[in-house]
Residue, then its C-alpha position, 0 to 999 in steps of 0.5 A: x343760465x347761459x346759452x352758447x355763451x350769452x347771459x340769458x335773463x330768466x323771467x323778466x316781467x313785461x313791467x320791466x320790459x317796459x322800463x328797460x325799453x323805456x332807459x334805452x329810447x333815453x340813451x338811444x336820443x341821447x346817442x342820436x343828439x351825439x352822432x348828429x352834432x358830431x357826424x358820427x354816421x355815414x349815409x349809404x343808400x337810404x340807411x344811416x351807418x354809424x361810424x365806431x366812435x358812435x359804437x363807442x359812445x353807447x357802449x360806453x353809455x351802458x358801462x361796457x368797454x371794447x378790448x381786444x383780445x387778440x389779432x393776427x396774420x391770416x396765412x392767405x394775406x391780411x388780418x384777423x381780429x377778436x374783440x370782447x365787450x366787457x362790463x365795469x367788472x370785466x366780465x365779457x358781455x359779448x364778442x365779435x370778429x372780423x377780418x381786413x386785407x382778405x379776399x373781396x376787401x378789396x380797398x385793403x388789399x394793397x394797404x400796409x400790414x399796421x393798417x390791416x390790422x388795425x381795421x381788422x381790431x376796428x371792426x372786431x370792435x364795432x362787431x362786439x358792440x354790435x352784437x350787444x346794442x344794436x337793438x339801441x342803435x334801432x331805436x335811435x333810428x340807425x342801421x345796426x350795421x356798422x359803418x366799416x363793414x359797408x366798404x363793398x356797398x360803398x364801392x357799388x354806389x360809386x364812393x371811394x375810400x375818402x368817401x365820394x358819391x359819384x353819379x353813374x349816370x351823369x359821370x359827375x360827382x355828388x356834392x353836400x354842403x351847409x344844411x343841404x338834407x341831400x346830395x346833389x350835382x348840376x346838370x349840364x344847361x340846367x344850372 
């Protein structure tokens, strides 16, 4: 049976439930064990967003592949993506679409056409994995919102495009270094 285009599973015992449940807390650890030693993730406020090679890797870990099935010029400027997620057998599992270079992306405005739309065909590509695992994601402990979609919240805490904390407040920027858990930065005559 589908709806709206999702495979919709019909009569799963709680038994079973448990047991996915269970495979999934193993790959999400296993995914966790990857993006920590990897720095696969970028802290934004007080979430953990993973970067698309994380996306990759669970989707990867559940035999999925991301393709692109087509990208495009938006007539106001910039560039649409659409991205499958399909099994081993290429059957299309889940789907996302995303823009880059449009009203409000405003660190894309200015960037070549190549670049926009390949962070156009990026983030369609975090979309559909997405869509499908973000509930692997959860269990490992992160947000299900992708790192490339945070770039306005990145901006309103102070980080440019490399990216950089600054804090308002003292007008200095935020440092993180060896094993630190945090940011931090000195304060003038407090060393």
């Amino acid at each position: 049976m589908t709806t709206q285009g999702m495979a919709v599973r019909e009569g799963v015992s709680p038994e079973r439930c448990d047991q996915d449940i269970a495979a999934a807390q193993h790959k999400a650890r296993s995914l966790k064990n990857i993006v920590d030693s990897q720095g696969l993730s970028v802290r934004i406020g007080a979430s953990e967003h993973l970067k698309v090679e994380a996306w990759l890797t669970i989707a990867a870990g559940y035999g999925y592949s991301p393709r692109i099935a087509w990208s495009r010029p938006l007539p106001e400027g910039g560039y649409e993506a659409h991205a499958e997620l399909v099994d081993s057998m290429g059957t299309v599992i889940g789907a996302g679409e995303a823009e880059c270079g449009t009203a409000g992306d405003d660190n894309w405005l200015d960037k070549p056409a190549f670049q926009q739309r390949s962070m156009a065909q990026t983030r369609a590509t975090v979309r559909a994995c997405r869509n499908k695992l973000a509930w692997v994601v959860i269990l490992a402990g992160y947000s299900p919102t992708p790192a490339e979609e945070m770039a306005a919240e990145r901006r309103a805490e102070g980080r440019n495009a490399n990216p950089v904390f600054f804090c308002q407040e003292h007008q200095m920027e935020w440092f993180k270094r060896g094993n630190m858990k945090n940011h931090a930065h000195p304060i003038e005559g407090k060393g």
